[in-house]
VEXDREN-2710 file (C-alpha; in Angstrom, 1 decimal):
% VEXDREN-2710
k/r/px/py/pz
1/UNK/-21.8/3.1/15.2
2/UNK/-22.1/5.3/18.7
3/UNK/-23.9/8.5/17.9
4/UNK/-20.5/10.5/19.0
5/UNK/-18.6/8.7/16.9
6/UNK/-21.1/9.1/13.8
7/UNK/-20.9/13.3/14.6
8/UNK/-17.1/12.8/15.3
9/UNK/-16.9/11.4/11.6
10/UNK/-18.9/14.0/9.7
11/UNK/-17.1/16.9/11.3
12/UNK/-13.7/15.4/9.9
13/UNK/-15.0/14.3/6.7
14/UNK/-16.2/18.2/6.4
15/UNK/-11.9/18.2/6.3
16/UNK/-9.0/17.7/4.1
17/UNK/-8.7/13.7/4.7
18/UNK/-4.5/14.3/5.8
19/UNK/-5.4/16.9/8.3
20/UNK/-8.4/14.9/9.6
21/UNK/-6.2/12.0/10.2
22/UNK/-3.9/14.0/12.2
23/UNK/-6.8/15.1/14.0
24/UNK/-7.8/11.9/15.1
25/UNK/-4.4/11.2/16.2
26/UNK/-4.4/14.0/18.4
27/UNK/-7.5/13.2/19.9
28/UNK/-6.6/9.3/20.6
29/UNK/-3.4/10.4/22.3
30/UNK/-5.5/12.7/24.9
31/UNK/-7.8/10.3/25.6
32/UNK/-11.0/11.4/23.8
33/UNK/-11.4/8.1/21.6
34/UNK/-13.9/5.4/23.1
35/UNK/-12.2/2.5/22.9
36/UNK/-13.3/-0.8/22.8
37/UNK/-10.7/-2.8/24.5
38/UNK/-9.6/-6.2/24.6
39/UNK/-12.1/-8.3/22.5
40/UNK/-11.4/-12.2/22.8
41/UNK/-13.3/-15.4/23.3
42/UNK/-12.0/-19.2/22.6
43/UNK/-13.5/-19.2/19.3
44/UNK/-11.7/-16.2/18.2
45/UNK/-8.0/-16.6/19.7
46/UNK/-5.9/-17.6/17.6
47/UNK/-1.7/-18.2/17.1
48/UNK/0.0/-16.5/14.5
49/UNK/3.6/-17.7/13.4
50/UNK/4.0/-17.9/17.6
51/UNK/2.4/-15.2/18.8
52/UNK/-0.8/-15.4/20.5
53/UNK/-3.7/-13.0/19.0
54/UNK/-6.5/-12.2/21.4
55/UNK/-8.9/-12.4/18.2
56/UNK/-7.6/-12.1/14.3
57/UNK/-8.7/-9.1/12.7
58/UNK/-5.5/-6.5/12.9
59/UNK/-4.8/-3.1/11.9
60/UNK/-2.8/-2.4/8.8
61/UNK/0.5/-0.2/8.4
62/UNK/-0.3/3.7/7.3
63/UNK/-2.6/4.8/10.8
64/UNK/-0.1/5.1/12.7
65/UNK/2.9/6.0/10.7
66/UNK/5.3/7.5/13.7
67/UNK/4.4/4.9/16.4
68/UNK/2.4/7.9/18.3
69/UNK/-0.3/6.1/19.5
70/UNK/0.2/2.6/19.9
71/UNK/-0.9/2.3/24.0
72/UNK/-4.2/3.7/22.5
73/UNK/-4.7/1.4/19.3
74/UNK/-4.1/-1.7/21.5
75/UNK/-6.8/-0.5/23.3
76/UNK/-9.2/-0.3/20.1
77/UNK/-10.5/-3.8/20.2
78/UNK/-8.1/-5.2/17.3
79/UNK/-5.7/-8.5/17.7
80/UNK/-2.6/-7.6/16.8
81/UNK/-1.5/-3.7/15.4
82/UNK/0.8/-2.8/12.8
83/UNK/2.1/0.4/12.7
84/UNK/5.1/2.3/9.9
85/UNK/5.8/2.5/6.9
86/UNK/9.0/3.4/8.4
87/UNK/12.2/4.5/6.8
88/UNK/16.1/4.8/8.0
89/UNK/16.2/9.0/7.8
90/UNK/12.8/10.6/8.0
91/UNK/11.6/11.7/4.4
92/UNK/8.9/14.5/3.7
93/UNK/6.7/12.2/1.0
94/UNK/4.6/13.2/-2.0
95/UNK/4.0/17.1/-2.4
96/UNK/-0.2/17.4/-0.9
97/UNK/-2.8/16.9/-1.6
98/UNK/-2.6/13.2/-0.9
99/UNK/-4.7/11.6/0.6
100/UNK/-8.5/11.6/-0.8
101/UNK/-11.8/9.8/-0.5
102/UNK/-13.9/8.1/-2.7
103/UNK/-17.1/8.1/-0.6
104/UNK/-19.9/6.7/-3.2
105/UNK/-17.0/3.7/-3.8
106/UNK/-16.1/3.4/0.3
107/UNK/-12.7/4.0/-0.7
108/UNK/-9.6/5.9/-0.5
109/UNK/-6.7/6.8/-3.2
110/UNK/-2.7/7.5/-1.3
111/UNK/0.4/8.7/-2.6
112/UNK/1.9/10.1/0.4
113/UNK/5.0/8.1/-0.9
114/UNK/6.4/6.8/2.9
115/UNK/6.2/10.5/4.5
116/UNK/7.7/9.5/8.3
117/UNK/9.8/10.7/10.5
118/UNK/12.6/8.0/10.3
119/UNK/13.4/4.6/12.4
120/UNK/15.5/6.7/15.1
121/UNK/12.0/8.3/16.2
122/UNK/10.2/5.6/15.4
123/UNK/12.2/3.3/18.0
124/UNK/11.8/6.1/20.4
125/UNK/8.4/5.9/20.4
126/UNK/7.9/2.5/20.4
127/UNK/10.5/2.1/23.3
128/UNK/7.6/4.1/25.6
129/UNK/5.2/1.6/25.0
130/UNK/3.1/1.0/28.4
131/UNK/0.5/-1.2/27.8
132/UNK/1.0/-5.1/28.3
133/UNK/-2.4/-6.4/27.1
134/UNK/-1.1/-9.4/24.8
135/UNK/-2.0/-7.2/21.9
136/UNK/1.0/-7.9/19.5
137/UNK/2.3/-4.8/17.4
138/UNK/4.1/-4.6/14.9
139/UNK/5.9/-2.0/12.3
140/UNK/6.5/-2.0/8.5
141/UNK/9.7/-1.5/7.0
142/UNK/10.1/0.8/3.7
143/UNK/13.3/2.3/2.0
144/UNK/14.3/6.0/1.6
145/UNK/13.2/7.5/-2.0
146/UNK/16.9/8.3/-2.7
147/UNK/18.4/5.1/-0.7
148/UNK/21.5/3.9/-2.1
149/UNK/20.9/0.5/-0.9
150/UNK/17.2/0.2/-0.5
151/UNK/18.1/-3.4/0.1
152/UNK/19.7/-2.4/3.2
153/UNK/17.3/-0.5/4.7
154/UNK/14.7/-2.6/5.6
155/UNK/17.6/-4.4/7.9
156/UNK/18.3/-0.8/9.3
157/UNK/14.7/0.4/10.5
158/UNK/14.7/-3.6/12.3
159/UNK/17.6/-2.9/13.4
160/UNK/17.0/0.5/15.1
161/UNK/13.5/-0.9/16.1
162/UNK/13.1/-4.7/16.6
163/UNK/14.1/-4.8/20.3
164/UNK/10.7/-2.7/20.5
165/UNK/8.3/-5.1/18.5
166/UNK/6.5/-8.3/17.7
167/UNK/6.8/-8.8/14.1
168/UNK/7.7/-7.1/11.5
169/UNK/6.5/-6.5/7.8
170/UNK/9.1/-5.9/4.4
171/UNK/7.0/-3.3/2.1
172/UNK/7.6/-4.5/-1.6
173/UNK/5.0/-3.7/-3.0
174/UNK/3.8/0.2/-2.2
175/UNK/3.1/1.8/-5.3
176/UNK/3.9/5.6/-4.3
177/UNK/7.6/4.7/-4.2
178/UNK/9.1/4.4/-7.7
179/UNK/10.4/1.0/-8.8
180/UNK/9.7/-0.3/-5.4
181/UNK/7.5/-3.3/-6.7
182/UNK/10.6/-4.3/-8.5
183/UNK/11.8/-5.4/-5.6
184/UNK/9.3/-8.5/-5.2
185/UNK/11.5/-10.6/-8.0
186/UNK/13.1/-13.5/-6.2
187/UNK/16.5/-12.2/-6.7
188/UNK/16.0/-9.0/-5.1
189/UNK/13.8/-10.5/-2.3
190/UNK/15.8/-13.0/-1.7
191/UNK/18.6/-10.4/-1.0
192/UNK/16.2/-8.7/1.3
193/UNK/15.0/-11.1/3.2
194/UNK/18.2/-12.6/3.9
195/UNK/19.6/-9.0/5.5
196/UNK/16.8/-8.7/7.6
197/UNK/15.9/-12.4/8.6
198/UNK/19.9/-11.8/9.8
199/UNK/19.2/-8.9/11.8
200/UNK/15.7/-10.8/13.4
201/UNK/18.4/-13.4/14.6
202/UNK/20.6/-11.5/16.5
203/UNK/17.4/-9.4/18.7
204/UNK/17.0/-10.2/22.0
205/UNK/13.7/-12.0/21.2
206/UNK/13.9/-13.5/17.8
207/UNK/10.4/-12.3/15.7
208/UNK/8.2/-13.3/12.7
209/UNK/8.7/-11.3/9.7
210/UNK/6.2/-10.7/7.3
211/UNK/6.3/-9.9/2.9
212/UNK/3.4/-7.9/1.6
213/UNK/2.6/-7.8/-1.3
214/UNK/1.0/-6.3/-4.3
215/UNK/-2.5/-7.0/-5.8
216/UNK/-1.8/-7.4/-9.1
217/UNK/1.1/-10.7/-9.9
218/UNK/0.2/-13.5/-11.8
219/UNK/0.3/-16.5/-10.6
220/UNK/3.6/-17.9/-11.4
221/UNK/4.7/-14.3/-10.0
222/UNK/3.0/-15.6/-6.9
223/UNK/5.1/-19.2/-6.8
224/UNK/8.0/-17.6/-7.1
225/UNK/7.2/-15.2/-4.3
226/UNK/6.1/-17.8/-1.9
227/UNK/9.0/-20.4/-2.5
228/UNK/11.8/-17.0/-2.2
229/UNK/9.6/-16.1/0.9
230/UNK/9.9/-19.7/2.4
231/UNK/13.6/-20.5/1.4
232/UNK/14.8/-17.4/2.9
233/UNK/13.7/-17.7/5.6
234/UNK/11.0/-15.2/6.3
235/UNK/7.5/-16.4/8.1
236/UNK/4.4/-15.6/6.0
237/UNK/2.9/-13.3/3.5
238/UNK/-0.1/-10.1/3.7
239/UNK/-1.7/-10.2/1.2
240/UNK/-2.3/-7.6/-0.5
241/UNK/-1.3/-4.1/-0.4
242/UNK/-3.0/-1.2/-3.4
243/UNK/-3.6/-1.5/-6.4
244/UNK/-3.7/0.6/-9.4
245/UNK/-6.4/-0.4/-10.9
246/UNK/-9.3/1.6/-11.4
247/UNK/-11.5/0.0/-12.7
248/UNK/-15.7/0.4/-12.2
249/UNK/-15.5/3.4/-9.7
250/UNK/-17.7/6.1/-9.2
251/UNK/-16.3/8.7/-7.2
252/UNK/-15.1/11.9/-8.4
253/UNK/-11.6/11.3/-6.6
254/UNK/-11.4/8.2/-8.8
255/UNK/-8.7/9.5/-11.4
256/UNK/-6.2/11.0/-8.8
257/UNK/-2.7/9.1/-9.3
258/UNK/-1.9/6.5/-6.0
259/UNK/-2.6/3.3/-4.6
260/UNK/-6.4/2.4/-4.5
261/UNK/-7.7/1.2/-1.0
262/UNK/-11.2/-0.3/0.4
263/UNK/-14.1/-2.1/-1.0
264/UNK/-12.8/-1.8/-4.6
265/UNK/-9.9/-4.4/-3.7
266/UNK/-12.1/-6.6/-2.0
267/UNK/-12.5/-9.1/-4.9
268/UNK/-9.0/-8.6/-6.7
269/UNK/-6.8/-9.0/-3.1
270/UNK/-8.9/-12.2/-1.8
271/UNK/-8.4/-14.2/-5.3
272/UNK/-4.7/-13.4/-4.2
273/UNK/-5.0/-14.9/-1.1
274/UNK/-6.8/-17.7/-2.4
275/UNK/-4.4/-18.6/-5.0
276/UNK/-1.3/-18.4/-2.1
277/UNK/-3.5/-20.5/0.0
278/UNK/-3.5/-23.0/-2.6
279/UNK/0.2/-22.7/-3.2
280/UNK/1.6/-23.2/0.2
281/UNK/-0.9/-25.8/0.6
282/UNK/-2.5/-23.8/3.5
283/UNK/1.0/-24.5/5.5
284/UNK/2.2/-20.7/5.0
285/UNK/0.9/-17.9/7.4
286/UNK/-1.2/-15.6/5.4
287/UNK/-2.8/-12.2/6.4
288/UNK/-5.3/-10.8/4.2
289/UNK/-6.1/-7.0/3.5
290/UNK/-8.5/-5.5/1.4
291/UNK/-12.0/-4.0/1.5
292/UNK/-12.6/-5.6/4.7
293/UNK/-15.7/-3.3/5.9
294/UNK/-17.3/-6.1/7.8
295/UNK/-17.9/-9.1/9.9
296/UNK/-19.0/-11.1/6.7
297/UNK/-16.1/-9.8/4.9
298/UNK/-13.0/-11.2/7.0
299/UNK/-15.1/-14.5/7.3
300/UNK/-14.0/-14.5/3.6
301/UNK/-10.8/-14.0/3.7
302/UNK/-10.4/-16.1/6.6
303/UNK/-12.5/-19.2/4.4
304/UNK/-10.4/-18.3/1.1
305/UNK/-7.0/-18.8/3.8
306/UNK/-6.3/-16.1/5.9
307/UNK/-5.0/-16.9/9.0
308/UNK/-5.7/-12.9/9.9
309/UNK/-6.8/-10.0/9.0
310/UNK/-6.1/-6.4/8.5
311/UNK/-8.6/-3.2/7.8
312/UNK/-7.5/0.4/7.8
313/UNK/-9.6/2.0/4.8
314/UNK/-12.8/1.2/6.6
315/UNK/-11.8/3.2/9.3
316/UNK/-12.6/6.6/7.2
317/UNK/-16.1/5.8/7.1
318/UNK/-17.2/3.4/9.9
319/UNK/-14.8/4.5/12.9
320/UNK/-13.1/2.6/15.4
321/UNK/-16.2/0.6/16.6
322/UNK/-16.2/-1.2/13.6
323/UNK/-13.2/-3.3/15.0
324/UNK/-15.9/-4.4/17.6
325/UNK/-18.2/-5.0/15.8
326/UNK/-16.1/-7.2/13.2
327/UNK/-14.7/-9.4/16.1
328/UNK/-18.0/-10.4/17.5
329/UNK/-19.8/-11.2/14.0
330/UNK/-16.5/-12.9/13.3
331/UNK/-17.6/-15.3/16.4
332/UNK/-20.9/-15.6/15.6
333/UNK/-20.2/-16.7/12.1
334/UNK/-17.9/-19.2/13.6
335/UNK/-20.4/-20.7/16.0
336/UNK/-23.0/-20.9/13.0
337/UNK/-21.2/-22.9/10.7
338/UNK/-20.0/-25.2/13.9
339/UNK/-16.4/-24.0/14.5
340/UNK/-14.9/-24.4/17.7
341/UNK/-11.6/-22.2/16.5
342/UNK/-11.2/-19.8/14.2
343/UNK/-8.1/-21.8/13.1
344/UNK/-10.5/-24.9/11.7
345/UNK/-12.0/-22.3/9.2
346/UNK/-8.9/-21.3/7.7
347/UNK/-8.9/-21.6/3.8
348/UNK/-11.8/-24.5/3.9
349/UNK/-13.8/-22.3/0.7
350/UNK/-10.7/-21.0/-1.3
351/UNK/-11.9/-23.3/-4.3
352/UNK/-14.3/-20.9/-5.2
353/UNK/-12.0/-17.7/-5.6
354/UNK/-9.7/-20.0/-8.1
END
């Protein structure tokens, strides 16, 4: 970590975590966040359901929750940047506080409960995108707290947006949204998928959509989610979003209510992958999430069968340069064990996570 990132860091962790964030925001749209810019070499490029990744470690949904700064995160070093949750009408979230960290367990507890500013902003924003870098970005779809279809509006923020975008993600499985992991039974995914798999069709440039997940299904839970997410058509599965679980933590934060993030998940999230790895006989795109804090980290999830990888959490305490630093231990893990391309490490140790 750079020396001004490392005072950058403590001066905003001296802050409430919500208003920090917004901070940082501010200061990446005027320009005062090093960036690292576009990382790649032939080991580390990579395809994804079509679309070519200048390495495979991507940011996950919740940084950038309008679309504000989406020129500046493609310029942050990661492959591929997924931005949202976003919602048809904007929606205020979960009273504050929060947001809060768990420092001594290098992790972070959420309930803002989708708080955005709604697709017609977000596809405003996204429609001002500049940069053409070959740094794929994507957005992730939620459903209004007092929707009266929340099946339909996953379809409606693509709709509004997916003329602007290169994938796309349905949110199942956030836990701040009441009854909203009910929504990962076949029946009701299935219904889901199919509206917006039929909106996908009809954009100008047909995209991949994505199904993430929750941490915490069993493992026929987890058939029935990959044969739903197969026969309906959708692309792959991220896996996994926060859990609930608390289990072993140390930090006085630890009992707030929300969805658990970080190193905590590590463990729980890549047995997840593992076991859909296993399932889709390695044929299924997968993008793992979860406690990834370091090079040696996404090599794991990349062995157990991630195609990709997402971080967000580690952000809070190692800044932006750890996107840097990930990629290029990510290629010199690769050349150690005698890969030529990331893609021939995929899922070759998941045995040992089932």
């Amino acid at each position: 970590m750079k020396l001004v990132e490392r005072l950058g860091l403590s001066v905003l962790h001296k802050l409430d975590p919500e208003r920090a964030h917004r901070m940082a925001l501010k200061a990446m749209k005027i320009g005062m966040v090093p960036m690292s810019g576009l990382i790649t070499t032939p080991r580390i490029k990579t395809t994804l359901c079509g679309m070519a990744l200048p390495n495979p470690v991507g940011l996950a949904a919740g940084y950038d929750k309008n679309c504000e700064v989406v020129d500046g995160l493609s310029r942050a070093g990661f492959g591929f940047v997924e931005c949202g949750a976003i919602t048809p009408h904007p929606q205020p979230g979960n009273p504050t506080p929060r947001l809060f960290r768990l420092p001594e367990d290098r992790a972070v507890i959420n309930r803002f409960g989708f708080n955005n500013k709604g697709m017609k902003n977000a596809a405003k924003n996204l429609s001002r995108r500049t940069l053409g870098n070959g740094v794929p970005v994507g957005l992730n779809l939620g459903t209004n707290k007092d929707s009266a279809d929340r099946t339909q509006d996953f379809a409606q923020v693509l709709s509004a947006c997916g003329n602007h975008i290169e994938f796309a993600t349905i949110n199942v499985s956030s836990p701040n949204t009441e009854a909203l992991r009910d929504l990962q039974g076949a029946d009701a995914l299935s219904e889901i998928i199919n509206r917006v798999t039929d909106i996908r069709d009809g954009l100008e440039s047909p995209i991949p959509i994505f199904v993430k997940i929750a941490p915490g299904l069993s493992l026929p839970e987890l058939e029935i989610i990959a044969k739903t997410v197969r026969d309906s058509g959708a692309d792959g599965i991220i896996a996994t979003n926060t859990t609930l679980d608390r289990k072993g933590l140390k930090s006085a934060n630890s009992s707030e209510k929300g969805g658990l993030s970080g190193v905590p998940l590590f463990e729980k999230s890549t047995r997840v992958l593992a076991q859909l790895s296993k399932i889709t006989d390695g044929d299924m795109p997968l993008i793992g999430v979860g406690g990834i804090s370091s090079a040696s980290d996404a090599y794991t999830k990349i062995l157990a069968g991630a195609h990709a990888v997402q971080l967000y959490s580690a952000l809070v305490y190692q800044g932006l340069s750890l996107v840097e630093e990930i990629v290029h231990g990510l290629d010199a893990l690769l050349e150690r064990d005698g890969f030529d391309n990331i893609s021939e490490a995929v899922g070759t140790d998941r045995e040992k996570w089932l």
